[in-house]
Structures are given as C-alpha cells and as structure tokens.
C-alpha positions in Angstrom: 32.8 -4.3 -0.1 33.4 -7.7 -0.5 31.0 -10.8 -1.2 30.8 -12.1 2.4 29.9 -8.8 3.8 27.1 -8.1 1.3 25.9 -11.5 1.7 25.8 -10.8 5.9 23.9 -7.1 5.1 21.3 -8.8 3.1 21.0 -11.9 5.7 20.2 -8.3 7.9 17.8 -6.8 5.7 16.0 -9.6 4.9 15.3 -10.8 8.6 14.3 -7.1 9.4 12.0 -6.8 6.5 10.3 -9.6 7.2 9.8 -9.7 10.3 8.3 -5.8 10.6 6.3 -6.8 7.3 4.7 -9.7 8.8 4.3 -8.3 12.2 2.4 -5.2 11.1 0.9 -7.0 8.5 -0.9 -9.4 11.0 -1.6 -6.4 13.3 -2.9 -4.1 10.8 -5.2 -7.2 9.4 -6.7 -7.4 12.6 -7.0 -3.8 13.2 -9.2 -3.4 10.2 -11.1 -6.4 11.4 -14.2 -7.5 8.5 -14.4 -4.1 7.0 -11.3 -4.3 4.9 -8.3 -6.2 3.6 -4.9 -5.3 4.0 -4.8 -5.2 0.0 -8.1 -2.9 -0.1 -6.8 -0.5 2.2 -3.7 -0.3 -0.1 -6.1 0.1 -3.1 -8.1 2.7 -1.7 -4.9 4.4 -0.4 -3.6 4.4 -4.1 -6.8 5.6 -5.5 -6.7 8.7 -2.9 -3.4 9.8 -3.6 -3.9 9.5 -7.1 -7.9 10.8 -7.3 -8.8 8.4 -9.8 -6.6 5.8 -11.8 -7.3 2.6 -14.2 -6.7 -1.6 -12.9 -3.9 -2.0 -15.3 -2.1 1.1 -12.9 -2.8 -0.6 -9.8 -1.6 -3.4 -11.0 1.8 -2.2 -12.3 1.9 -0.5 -9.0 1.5 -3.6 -6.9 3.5 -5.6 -8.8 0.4 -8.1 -9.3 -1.6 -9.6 -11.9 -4.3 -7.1 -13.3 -6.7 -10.4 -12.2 -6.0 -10.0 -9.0 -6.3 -6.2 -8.7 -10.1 -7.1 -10.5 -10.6 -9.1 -7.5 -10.0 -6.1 -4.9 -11.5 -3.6 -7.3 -15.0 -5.5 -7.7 -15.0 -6.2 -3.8 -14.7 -2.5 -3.6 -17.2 -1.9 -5.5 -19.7 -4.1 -4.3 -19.3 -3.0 -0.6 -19.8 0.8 -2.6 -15.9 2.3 -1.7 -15.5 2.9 -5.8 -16.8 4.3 -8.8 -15.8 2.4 -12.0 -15.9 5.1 -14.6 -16.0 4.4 -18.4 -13.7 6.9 -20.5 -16.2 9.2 -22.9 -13.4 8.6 -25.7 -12.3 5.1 -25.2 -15.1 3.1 -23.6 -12.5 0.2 -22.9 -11.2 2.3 -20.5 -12.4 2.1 -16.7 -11.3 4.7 -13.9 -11.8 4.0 -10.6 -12.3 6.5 -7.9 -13.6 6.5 -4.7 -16.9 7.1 -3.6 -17.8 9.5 -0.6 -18.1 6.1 1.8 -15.0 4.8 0.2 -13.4 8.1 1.3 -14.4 7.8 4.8 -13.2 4.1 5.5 -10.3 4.5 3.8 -9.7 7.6 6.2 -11.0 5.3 9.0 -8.4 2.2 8.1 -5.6 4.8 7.7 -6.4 5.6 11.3 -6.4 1.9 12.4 -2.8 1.5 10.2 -1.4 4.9 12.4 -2.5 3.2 15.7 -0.8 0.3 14.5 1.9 2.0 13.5 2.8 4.9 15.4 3.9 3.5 19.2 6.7 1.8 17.5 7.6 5.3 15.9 7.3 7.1 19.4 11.3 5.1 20.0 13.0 6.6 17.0 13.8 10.4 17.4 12.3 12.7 14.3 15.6 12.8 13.1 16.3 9.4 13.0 13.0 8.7 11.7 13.9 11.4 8.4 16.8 9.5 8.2 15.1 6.3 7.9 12.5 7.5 4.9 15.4 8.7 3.0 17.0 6.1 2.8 14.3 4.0 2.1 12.6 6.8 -0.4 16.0 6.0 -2.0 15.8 2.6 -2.3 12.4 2.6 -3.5 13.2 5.2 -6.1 16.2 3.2 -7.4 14.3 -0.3 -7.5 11.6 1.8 -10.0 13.6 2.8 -12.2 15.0 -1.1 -12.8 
C-alpha cells in the first residue's frame, strides 16, 4: 500500500478514535457523576480482573507515571474502595485489592459504562461486533509486544 493511502487510513482512524474516545469519555464521566473518575473506574476494573496487583503494574498498564497512579490509588483508598497490602517478605512491596465496597461500586460504575455503552452496540450485528474485537484484540496485542 502506498504512502498516500496509509496516510488517508490513519487520517480515518484517528478521527474515529477520537471522536468515540472523547464522546464516551465525556458520557461515561457524567454517568459516574461524584462517585468516581473515569481513571478510578479503570483502576478498580484492573484491580478486579487481576484480584490484587502493585502501583508500579498499574502504572505500566496505563502507560502513566507511577505518581499519578499514587494519586488514584490513595483517592481510592481514602473513599475505602482498596486495601493496600504490605508483602510479608518484602515490606517495600504494596498490593492493592479491593475492598467489599470497592467491589460493589466498581460493579455499579461498570453498569453506568454498559448503559453508556451498549445502545450504540444494539446497531452492530453480533457478528460484526466479533469482528470488530478481533481486530482490535489484534491491534492491541501487537502494540504490547512493541
């Protein structure tokens, strides 16, 4: 494919991505009203799938500062959504996990993010929609190993 044509699929992709990004961004934000940030919500979404992980994951995962996941992580902790646990062998070590409150918001944001979410997903059909994550699954796989 040649230069001009890449150049006009990226003008595409870019556009696309950042328009859904900031639209559901803004949506979701106001969907979750005071009770959480867009960024928590991620945080505690990591921390679910995960069960329990350290700041310096989190931040690796998000592709941020480790300062700025301290930020989230000590707002979460103050409002009582996470446990900071000390490692028994290596006190320098800090896991985080969620609480039993922290479980139940983060189930109650996900369910704000689906409402967001899901009447945009009620145009695609399932198989389009399969389609769609496997693609993007792909992409995503191939920009972690880089």
């Amino acid at each position: 494919m040649d230069v001009g044509k890449w150049k006009s699929i990226f003008g595409r992709y870019e556009a696309a991505s950042f328009t859904v990004n900031k639209r559901f961004g803004s949506m979701i934000k106001e969907q979750l009203q005071d009770v959480l940030t867009v960024e928590q919500q991620m945080t505690l979404s990591y921390i679910k799938r995960f069960g329990s992980c350290t700041t310096t994951e989190l931040a690796e995962a998000f592709c941020v500062q480790k300062s700025a996941i301290t930020a989230i992580v000590t707002r979460l902790a103050e409002k009582g959504y996470i446990h900071r646990i000390r490692d028994e062998k290596d006190r320098r070590i800090v896991y985080l996990k969620l609480t039993e409150e922290g479980s139940n918001v983060f189930q109650w944001g996900e369910e704000k993010v689906f409402e967001v979410v899901s009447p945009y997903l009620k145009m695609f059909s399932d198989e389009e929609i399969e389609t769609f994550l496997t693609l993007y699954e792909k992409l995503a796989s191939q920009v972690n190993e880089e």
